[in-house]
KESE-341122 format. One record per residue (C-alpha): z, x, y; residue number from 0. Coordinates in nm, 2 decimals. Layout:
N
Z | X | Y | k
Z | X | Y | NUM
...
end
This chain:
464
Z | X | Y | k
7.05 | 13.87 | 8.21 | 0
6.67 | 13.81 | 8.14 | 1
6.79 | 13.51 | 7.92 | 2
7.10 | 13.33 | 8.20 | 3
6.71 | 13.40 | 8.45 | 4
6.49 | 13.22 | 8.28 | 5
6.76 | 12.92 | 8.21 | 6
6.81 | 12.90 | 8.60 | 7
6.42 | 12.85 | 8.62 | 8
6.40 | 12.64 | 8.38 | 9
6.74 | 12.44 | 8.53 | 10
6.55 | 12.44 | 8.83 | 11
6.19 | 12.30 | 8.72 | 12
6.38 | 12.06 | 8.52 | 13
6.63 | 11.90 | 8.81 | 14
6.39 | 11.64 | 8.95 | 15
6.36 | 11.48 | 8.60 | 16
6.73 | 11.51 | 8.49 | 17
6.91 | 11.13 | 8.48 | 18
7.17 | 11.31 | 8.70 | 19
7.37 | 10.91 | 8.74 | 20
7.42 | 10.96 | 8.42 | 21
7.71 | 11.19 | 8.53 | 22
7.78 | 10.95 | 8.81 | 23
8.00 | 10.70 | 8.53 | 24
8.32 | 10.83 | 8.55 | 25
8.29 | 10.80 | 8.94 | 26
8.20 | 10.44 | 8.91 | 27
8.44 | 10.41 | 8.67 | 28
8.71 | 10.50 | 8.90 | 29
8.57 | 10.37 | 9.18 | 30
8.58 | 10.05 | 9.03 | 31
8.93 | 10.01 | 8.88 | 32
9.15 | 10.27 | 9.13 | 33
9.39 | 10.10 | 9.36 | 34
9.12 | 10.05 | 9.71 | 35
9.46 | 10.02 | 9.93 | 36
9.49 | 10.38 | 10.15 | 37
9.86 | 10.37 | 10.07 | 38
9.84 | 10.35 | 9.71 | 39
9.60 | 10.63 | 9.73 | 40
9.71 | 10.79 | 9.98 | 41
10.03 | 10.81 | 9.73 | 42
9.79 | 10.93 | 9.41 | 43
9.71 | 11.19 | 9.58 | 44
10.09 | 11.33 | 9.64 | 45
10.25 | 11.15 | 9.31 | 46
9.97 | 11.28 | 9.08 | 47
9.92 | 11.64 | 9.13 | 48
10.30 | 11.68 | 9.14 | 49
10.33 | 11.51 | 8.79 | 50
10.04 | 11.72 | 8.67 | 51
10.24 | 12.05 | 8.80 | 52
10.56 | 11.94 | 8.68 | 53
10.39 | 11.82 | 8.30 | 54
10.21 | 12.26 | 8.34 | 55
10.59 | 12.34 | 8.44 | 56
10.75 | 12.17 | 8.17 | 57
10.53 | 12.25 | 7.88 | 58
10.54 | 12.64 | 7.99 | 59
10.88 | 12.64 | 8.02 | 60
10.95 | 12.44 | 7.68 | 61
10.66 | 12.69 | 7.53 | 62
10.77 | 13.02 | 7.64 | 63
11.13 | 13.02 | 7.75 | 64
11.29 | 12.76 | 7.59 | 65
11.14 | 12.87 | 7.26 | 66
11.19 | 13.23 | 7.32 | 67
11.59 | 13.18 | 7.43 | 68
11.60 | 12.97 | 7.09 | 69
11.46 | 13.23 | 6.91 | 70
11.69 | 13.53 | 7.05 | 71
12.00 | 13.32 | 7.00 | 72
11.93 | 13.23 | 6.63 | 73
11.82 | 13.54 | 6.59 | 74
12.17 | 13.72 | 6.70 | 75
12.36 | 13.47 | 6.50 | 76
12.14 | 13.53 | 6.17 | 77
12.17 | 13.88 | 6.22 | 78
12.60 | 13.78 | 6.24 | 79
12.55 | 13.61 | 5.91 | 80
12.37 | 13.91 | 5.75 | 81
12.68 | 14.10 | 5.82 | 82
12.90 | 13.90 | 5.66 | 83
12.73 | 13.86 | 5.37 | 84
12.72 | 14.26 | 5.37 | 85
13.05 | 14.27 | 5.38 | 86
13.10 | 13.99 | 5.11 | 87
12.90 | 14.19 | 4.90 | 88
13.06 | 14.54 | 4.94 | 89
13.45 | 14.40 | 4.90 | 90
13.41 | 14.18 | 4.61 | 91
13.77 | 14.11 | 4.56 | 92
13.94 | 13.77 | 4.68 | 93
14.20 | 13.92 | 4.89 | 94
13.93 | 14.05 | 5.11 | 95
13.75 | 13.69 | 5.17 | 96
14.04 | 13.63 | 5.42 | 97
13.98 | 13.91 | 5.61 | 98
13.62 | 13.88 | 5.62 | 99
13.66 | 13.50 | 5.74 | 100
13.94 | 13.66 | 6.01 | 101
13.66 | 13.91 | 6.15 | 102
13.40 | 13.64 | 6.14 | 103
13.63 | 13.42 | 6.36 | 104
13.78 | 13.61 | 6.57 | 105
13.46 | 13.86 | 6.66 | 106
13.13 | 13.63 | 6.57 | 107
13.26 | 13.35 | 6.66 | 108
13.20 | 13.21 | 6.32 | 109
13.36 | 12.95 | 6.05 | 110
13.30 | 13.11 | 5.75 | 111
13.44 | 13.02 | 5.40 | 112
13.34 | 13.10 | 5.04 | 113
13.31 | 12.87 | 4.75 | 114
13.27 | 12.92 | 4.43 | 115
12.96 | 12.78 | 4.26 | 116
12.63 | 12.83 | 4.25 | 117
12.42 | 12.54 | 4.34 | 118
12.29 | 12.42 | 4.69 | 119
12.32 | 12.05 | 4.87 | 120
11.99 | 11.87 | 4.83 | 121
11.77 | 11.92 | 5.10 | 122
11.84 | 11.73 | 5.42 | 123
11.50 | 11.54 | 5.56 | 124
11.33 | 11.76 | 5.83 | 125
11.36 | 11.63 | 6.20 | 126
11.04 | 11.52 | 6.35 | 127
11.09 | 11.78 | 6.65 | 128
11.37 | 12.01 | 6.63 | 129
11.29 | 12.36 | 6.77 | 130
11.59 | 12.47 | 6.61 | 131
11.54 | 12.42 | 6.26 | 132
11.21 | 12.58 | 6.27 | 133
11.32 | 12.85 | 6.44 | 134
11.68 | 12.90 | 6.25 | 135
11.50 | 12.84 | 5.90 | 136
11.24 | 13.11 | 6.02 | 137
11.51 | 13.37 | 6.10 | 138
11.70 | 13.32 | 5.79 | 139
11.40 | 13.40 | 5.56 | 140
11.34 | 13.72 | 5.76 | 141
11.66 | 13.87 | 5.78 | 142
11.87 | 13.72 | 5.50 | 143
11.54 | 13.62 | 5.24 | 144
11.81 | 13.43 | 5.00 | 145
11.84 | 13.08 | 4.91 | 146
11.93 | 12.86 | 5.19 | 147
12.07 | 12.52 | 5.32 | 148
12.09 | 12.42 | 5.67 | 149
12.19 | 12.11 | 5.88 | 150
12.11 | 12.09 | 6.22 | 151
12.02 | 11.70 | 6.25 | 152
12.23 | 11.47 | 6.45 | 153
12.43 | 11.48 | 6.74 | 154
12.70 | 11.76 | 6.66 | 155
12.81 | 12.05 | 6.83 | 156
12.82 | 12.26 | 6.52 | 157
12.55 | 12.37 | 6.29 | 158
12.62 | 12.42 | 5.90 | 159
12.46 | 12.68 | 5.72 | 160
12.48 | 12.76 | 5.34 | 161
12.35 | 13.12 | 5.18 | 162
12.33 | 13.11 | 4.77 | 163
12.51 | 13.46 | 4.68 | 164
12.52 | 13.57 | 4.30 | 165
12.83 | 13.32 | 4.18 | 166
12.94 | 13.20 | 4.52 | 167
12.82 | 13.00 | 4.84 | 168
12.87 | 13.15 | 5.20 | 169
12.94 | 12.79 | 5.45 | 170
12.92 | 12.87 | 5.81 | 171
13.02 | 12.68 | 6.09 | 172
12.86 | 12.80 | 6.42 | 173
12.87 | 12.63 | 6.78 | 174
12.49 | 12.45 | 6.83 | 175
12.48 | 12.66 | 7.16 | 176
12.50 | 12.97 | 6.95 | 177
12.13 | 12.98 | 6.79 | 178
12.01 | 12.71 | 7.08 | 179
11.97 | 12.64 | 7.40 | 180
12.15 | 12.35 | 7.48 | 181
12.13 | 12.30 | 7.87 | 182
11.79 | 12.34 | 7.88 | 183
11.77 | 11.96 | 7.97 | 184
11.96 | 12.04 | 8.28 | 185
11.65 | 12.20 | 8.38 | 186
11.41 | 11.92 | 8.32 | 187
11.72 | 11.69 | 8.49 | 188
11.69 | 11.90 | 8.82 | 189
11.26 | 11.91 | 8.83 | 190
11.27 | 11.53 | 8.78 | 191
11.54 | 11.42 | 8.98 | 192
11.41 | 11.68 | 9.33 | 193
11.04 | 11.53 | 9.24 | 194
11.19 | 11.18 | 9.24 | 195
11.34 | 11.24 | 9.60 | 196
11.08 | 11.44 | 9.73 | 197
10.80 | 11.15 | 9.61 | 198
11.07 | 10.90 | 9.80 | 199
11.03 | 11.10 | 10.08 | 200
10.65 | 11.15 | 10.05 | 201
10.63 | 10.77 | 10.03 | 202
10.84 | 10.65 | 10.37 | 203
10.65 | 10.94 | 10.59 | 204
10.34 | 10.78 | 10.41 | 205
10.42 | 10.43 | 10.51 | 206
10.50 | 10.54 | 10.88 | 207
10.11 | 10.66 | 10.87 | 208
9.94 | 10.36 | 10.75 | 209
10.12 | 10.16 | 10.93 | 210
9.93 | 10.25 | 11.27 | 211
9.65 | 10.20 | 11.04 | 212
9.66 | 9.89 | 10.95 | 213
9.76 | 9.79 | 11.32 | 214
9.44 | 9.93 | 11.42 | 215
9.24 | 9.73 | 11.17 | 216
9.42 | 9.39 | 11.23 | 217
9.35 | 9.43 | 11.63 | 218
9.01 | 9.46 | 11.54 | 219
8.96 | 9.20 | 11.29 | 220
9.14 | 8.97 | 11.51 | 221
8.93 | 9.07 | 11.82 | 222
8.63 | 9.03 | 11.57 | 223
8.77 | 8.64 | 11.47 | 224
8.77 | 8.59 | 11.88 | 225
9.15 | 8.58 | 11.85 | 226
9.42 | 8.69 | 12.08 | 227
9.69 | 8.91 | 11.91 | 228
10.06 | 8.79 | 11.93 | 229
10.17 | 9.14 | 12.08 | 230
9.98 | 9.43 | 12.26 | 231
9.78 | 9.67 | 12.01 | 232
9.92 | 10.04 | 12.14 | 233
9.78 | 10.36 | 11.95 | 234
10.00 | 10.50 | 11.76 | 235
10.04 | 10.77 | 11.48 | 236
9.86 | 11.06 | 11.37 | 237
9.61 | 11.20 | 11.64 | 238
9.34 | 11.08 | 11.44 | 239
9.43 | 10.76 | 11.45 | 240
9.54 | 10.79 | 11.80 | 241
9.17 | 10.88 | 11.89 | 242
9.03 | 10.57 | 11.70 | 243
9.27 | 10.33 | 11.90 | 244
9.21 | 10.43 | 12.21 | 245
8.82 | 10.44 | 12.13 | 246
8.85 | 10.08 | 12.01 | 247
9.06 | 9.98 | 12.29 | 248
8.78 | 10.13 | 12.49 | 249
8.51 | 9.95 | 12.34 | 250
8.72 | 9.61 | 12.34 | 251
8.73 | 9.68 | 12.77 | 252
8.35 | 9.75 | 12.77 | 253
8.26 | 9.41 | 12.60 | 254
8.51 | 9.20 | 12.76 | 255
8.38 | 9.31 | 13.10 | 256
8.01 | 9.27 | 12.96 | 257
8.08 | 8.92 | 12.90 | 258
8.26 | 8.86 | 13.20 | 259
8.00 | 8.98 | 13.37 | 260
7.68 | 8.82 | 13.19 | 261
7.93 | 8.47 | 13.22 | 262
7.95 | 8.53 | 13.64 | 263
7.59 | 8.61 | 13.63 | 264
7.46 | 8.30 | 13.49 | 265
7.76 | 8.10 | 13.63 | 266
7.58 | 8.18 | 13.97 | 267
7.20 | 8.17 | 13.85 | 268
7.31 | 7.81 | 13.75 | 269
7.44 | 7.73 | 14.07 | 270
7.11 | 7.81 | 14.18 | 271
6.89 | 7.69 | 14.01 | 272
7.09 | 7.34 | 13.99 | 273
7.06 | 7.31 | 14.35 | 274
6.66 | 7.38 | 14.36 | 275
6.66 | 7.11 | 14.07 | 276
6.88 | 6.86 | 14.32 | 277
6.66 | 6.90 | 14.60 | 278
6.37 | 6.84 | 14.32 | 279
6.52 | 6.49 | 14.24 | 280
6.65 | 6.39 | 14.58 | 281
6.26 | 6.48 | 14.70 | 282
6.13 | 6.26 | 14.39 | 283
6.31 | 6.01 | 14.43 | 284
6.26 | 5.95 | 14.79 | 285
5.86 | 5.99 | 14.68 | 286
5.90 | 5.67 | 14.48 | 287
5.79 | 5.54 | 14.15 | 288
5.43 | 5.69 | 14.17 | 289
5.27 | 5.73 | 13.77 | 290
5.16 | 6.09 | 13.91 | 291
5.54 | 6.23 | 13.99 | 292
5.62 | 6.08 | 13.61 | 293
5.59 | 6.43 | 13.44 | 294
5.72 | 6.62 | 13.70 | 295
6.02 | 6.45 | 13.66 | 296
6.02 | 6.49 | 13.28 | 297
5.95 | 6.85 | 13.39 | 298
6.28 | 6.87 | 13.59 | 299
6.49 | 6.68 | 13.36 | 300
6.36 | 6.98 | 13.06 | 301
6.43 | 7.24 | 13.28 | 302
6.80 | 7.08 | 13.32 | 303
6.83 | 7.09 | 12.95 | 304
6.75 | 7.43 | 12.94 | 305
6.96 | 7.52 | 13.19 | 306
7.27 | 7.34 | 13.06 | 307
7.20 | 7.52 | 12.70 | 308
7.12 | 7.85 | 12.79 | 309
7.49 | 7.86 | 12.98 | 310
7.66 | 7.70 | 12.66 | 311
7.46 | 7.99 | 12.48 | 312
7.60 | 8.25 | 12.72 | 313
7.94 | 8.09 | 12.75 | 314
8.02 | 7.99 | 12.36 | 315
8.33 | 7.86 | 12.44 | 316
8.45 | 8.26 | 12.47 | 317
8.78 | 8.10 | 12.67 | 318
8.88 | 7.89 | 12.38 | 319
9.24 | 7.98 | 12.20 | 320
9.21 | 7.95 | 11.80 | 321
9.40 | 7.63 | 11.69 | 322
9.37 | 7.44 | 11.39 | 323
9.09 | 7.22 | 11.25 | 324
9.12 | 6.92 | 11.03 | 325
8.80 | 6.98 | 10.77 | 326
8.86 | 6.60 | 10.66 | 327
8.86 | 6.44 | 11.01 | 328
8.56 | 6.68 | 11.11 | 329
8.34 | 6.59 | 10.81 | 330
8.39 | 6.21 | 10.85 | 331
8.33 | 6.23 | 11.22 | 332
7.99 | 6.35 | 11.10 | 333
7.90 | 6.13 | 10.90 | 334
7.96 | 5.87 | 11.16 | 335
7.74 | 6.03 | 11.42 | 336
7.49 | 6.05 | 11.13 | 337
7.54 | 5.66 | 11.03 | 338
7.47 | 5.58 | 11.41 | 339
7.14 | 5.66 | 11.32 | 340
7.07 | 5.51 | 10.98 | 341
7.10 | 5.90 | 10.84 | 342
7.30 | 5.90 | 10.46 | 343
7.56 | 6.19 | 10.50 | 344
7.78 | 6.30 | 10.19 | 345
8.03 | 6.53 | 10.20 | 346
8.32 | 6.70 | 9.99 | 347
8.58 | 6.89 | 10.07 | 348
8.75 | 7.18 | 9.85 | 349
9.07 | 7.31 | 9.94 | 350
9.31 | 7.28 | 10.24 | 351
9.17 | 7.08 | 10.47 | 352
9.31 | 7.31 | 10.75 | 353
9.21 | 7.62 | 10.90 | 354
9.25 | 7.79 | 11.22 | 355
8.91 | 7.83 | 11.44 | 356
8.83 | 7.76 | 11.74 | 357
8.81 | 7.41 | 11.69 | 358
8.54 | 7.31 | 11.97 | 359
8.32 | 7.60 | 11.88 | 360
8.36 | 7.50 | 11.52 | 361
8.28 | 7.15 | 11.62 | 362
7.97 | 7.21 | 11.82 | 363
7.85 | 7.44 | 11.51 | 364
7.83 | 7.18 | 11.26 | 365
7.68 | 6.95 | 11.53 | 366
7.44 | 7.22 | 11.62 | 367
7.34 | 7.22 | 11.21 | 368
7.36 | 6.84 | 11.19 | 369
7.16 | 6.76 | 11.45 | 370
6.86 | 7.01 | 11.33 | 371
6.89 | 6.83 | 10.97 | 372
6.88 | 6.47 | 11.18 | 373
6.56 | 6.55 | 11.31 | 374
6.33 | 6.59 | 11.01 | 375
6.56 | 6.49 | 10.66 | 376
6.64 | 6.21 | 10.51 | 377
6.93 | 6.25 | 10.33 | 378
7.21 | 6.53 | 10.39 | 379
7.50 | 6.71 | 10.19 | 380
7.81 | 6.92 | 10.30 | 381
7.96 | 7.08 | 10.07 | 382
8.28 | 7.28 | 10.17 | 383
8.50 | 7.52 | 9.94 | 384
8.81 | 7.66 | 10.17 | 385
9.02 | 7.90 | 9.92 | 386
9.26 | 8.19 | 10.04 | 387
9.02 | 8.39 | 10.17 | 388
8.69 | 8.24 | 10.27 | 389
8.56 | 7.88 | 10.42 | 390
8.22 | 7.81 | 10.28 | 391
8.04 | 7.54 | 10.41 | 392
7.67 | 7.45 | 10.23 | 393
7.45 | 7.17 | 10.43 | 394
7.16 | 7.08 | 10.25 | 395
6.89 | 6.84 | 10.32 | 396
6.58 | 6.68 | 10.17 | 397
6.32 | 6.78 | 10.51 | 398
6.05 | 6.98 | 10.51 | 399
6.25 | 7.31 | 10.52 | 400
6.17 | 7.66 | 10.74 | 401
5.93 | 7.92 | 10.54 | 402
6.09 | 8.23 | 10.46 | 403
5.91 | 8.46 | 10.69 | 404
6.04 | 8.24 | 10.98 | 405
6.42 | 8.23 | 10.84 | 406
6.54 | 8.48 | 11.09 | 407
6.32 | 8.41 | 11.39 | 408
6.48 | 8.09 | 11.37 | 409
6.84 | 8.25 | 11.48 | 410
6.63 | 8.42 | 11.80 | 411
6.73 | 8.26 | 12.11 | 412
6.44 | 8.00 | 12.24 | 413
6.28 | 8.04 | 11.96 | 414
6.02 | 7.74 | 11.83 | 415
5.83 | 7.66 | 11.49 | 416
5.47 | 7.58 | 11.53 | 417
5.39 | 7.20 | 11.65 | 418
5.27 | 7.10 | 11.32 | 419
5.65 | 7.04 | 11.25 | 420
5.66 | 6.78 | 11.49 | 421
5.95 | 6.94 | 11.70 | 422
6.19 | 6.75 | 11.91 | 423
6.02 | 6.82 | 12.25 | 424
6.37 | 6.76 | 12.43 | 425
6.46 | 7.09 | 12.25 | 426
6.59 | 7.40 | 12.41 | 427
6.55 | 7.66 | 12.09 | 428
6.93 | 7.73 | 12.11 | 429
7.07 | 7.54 | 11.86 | 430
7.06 | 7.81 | 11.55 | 431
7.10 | 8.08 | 11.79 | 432
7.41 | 7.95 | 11.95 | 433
7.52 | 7.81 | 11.56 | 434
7.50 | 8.22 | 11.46 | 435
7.69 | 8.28 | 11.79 | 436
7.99 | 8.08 | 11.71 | 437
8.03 | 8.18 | 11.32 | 438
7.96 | 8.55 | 11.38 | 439
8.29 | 8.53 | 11.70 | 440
8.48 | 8.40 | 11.40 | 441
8.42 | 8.68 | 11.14 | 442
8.14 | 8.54 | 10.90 | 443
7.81 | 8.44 | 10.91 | 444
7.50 | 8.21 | 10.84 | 445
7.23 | 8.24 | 10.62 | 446
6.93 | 8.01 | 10.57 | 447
6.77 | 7.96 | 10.18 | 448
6.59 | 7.67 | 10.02 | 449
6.78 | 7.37 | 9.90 | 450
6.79 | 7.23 | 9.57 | 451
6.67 | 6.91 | 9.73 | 452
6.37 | 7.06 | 9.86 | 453
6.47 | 7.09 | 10.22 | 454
6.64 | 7.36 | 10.37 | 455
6.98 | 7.47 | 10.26 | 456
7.23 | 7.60 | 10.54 | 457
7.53 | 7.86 | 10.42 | 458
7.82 | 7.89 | 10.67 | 459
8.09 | 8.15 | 10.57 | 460
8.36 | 8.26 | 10.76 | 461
8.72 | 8.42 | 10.65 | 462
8.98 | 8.16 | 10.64 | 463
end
């Protein structure tokens, strides 16, 4: 006890130190190379443990009972053939050997004929697994302890046996099922054939619980994408899962009606404020062209600007219905608008050159991006790889780039770099924001990194 104490101490000083991920392989292993679907687990869990138990089954029963019914049987027929060779032995003459072989037929059940001669068949090659022979050879030694020949290979129904006596050979013909048991496999048949049906089973009431599931998970991915399901997500299933749809179906209500809400809000602010800014223009324009009203106009034209992209930043095209997009068309419409301007645009596309989006939102994305590149690079390239799962667009340009501290802030509605990058003054400080906006409706999302060209590199992912 003193010893199992001080190891617990010295288990306990040592536990901070121990490389305890060490243990943590076969997890990863698994982890990594297991099935991730929850109905192939889901059926691993009911499939395995009932092989496992059926494996324990079989092996105990093949171990103990079918071995031990093996060894009675052979044991009762050996003990049958010790007998006759008794008697063989204690009436000598030949008129006897017919009614020995009468008594062995008639009560044991047995073939039995003498021969003269004294020498034994060759040795027959052993089986590779024959509980019978082992067991048969093993009870002849033990009860008999004479020379022996036996031949229980092949698919017969009858097992020959040959005992050397002084001048003579004892054959015996016995029934297989005499010294074995033959319908053990009957067993087996029954345990595999009930597991079979019951995994069958197992596997339709599985599928009728995933199925709510995976129902769940494609209402929320689609109301994730912006998308409108093509029939009514109900909650259905397990209680569980019942709980989680209604909670989703709850949350789905609160943002809807958040964004209906922020959408009226502004949608009346901007009425507003766009009939102050009227009365602003009606009241300088009746004032005249005087050189002091000049940047008070510019004033009210900025604050238009602002206006009109703060409501396509709280808006985003949220009305929109997903359609499809031509990738090719898109990208060569851009590099128009870019040639308008004596801008050098390349592009090149990878993949179908469809996918479904919303396609204005899309559209106004890669303008929002474009037109951020237009302002301080002189060269651009799109790159765009669209394969079965993902669209990945990459946009990089030659300009001066945004520092890495300032990567995120960039994405913050409003937000502005310092003057000394020579900012568009026309501006608004939505363009990124709204950019993140639209891709993050659609399921992906944008990151901002250096580019190979020594401008800024812009990564637009989003599922296909």
């Amino acid at each position: 006890m003193e010893f199992i104490k001080r190891m617990r101490e010295e288990l306990g000083r040592l536990n901070g130190r121990i490389p305890w991920h060490v243990l943590g392989l076969p997890g990863r292993f698994l982890h990594r190379h297991l099935p991730r679907g929850l109905f192939i687990r889901s059926a691993m869990i009911i499939i395995i443990p009932m092989l496992l138990l059926q494996i324990v089954i079989a092996f105990v029963f093949m171990e103990r009972h079918w071995q031990l019914v093996t060894r009675r049987l052979s044991e009762a027929m050996t003990r049958d053939i010790a007998a006759i060779i008794d008697l063989v032995e204690s009436f000598p003459g030949d008129g006897d050997d017919d009614e020995i072989t009468r008594i062995a037929r008639s009560r044991m059940d047995l073939i039995v004929s003498i021969e003269k001669g004294d020498e034994l068949p060759p040795p027959r090659p052993k089986p590779f697994f024959s509980i019978l022979d082992g067991i048969l050879a093993d009870q002849i030694n033990r009860q008999i302890r004479r020379p022996f020949w036996i031949d229980t290979v092949g698919d017969s129904n009858l097992v020959e046996i040959r005992i050397k006596l002084e001048d003579r050979v004892l054959r015996v013909l016995a029934r297989r099922s005499q010294a074995y048991a033959s319908n053990t496999h009957i067993f087996l048949i029954w345990m595999a054939g009930s597991s079979f049906v019951l995994i069958l089973i197992a596997i339709l009431f599985l599928r009728g619980q995933i199925r709510p599931i995976l129902a769940l998970a494609r209402a929320a991915e689609s109301f994730g994408k912006g998308q409108k399901l093509t029939e009514p997500y109900r909650p259905r299933g397990a209680d569980e899962v019942r709980k989680a749809g209604r909670a989703f179906m709850l949350m789905r209500e609160r943002i809807e009606r958040q964004m209906e809400q922020r959408t009226a809000m502004l949608a009346g602010v901007s009425h507003d404020l766009r009939t102050i800014l009227t009365r602003f223009r009606l009241q300088l324009a009746l004032a005249g062209d005087l050189p002091e009203l000049a940047g008070m106009e510019q004033d009210v034209n900025d604050m238009q600007s602002m206006l009109e992209g703060y409501m396509a930043f709280a808006r985003n095209e949220a009305e929109e219905d997903v359609g499809s997009l031509n990738l090719h068309t898109l990208l060569d419409k851009l590099k128009a608008d870019c040639a308008l301007v004596d801008l050098p645009l390349e592009w090149q596309l990878t993949g179908d050159e469809t996918i479904a989006v919303r396609p204005s939102a899309f559209t106004r994305l890669m303008n929002n991006i474009i037109s951020n590149s237009q302002r301080y690079a002189d060269f651009i390239r799109i790159d765009a790889v669209h394969s079965a799962r993902w669209l990945t667009v990459t946009i990089d340009d030659d300009g001066p780039g945004i520092p890495e501290e300032s990567r995120e802030d960039v994405f913050k509605p409003f937000f502005r770099l310092d003057e000394a990058r020579n900012l568009d003054t026309s501006g608004t400080g939505l363009g990124l924001a709204i950019a993140r906006d639209i891709v993050r409706s659609h399921g992906g999302d944008i990151t901002l990194a250096t580019s190979p060209m020594g401008g800024l590199r812009t990564v637009v992912r989003l599922p296909a």
